[in-house]
N, C-alpha and C positions, 0 to 999 in steps of 0.2 A: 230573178232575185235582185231586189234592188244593192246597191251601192252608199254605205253608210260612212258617209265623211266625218272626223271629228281632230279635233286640236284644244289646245288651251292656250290662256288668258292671264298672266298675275294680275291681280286689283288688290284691294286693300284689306278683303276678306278672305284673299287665300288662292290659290289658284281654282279656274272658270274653270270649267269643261264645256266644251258644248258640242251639240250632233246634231247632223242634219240628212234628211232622206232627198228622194228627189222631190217630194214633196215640200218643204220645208223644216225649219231648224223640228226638233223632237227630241230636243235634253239638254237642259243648260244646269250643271249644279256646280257645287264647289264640296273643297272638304273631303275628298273622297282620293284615293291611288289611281293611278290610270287602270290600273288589275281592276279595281271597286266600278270605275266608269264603265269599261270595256264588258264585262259581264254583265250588270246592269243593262246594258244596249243590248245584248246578247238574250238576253231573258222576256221584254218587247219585240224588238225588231230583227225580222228575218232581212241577212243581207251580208255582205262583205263590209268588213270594216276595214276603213282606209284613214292615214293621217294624211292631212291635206289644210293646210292653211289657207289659204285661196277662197275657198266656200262662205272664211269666216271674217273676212279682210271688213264688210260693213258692220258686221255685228260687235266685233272686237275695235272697229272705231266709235261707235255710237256706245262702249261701255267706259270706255276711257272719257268721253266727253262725260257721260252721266256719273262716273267718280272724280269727277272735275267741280262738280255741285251743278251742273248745265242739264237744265230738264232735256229730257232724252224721251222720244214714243217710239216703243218698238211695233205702234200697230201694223205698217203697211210691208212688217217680212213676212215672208211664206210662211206655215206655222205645219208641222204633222201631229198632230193634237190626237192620240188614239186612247180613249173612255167610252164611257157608255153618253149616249143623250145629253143627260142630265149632267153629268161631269163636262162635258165641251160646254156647254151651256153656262155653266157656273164656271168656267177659265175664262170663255168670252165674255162673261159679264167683267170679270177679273181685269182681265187686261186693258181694258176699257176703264177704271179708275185712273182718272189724270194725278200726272207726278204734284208730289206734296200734298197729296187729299187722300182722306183713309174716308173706307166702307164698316159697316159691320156683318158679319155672318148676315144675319138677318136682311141688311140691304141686299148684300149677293144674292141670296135668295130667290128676292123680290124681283130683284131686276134679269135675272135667268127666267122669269116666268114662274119661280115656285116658291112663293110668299111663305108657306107654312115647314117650308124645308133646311131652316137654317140649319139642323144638325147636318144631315144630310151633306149642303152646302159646305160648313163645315170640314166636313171629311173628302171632299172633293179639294178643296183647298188642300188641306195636305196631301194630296196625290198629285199636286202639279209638279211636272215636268221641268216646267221653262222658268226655272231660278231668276227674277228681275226682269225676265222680259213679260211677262204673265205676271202681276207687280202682287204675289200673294202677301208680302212683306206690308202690305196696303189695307190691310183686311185685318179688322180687332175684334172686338167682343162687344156689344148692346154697353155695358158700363164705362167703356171706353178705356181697360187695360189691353194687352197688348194679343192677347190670347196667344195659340199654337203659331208653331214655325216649323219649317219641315229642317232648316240649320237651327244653330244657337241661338236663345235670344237676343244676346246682344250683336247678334247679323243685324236682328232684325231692328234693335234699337238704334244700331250704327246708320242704316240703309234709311230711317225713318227722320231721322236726324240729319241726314246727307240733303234730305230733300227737303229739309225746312223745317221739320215739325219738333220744335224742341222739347215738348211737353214730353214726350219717350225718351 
């Protein structure tokens, strides 16, 4: 049974949560009670939940720099990404969208390998996990509105805006 580390973060959208296996991080939301997070982790992941700040010492430096307006890449942390295929594949194409650049459905897609799958895509987006580090916030609509958020939109306006893009 693994060992489920987790702590939180205040930022400007509310208090972070984030969780990490031995594998790497595997929850990062906001908006939510520690009761709302800790079941949540409970409902995924088999393991002991433990508070432990230490795990999150890089991640919760590298969020503060990124609501500082300082592009931030969270590619090279560990990641415990658990979906089907198709969903890893469309977070990996995700998280791979560089700060201050937005995709659409449609691009994710394409670039997970599955051109004709933006709904699909889509809906893989709102199942992600990693709030900001997996940059779903990054991800719009083919007409260029702002489409779905797994928070509020104006997260998603604030978070779009943080990073340069005024036109949201």
């Amino acid at each position: 049974m693994d060992v489920i580390f987790y702590d939180r973060a205040e930022s400007p959208i509310g208090q972070l949560w984030a969780a990490r296996t031995s594998r790497g991080l595997c929850s990062v939301t906001h908006d939510v009670s520690q009761d709302q997070f800790l079941n949540s982790l409970r409902i995924v992941f088999q393991g002991e939940l433990r508070r432990k700040r230490e795990p999150f010492e890089e991640l919760f430096t590298r969020f503060e720099a990124y609501f500082n307006g300082r592009p931030v890449s969270f590619l090279n942390l560990p990641f415990d990404l658990r979906g089907t295929d198709f969903q890893k594949a469309v977070w990996q194409s995700v998280a791979k969208i560089p700060y201050g650049s937005v995709l659409s459905y449609k691009d994710v897609a394409a670039k997970a390998g599955y051109p004709n799958a933006y709904r699909a895509a889509g809906s893989a987006v709102g199942k992600n996990r990693l709030l900001i580090v997996v940059p779903c916030h990054r991800v719009i609509k083919s007409d260029g509105s702002l489409g779905g958020f797994g928070g509020r939109p104006e997260v998603k306006r604030f978070l779009l805006k943080l990073e340069g893009l005024k036109r949201f």
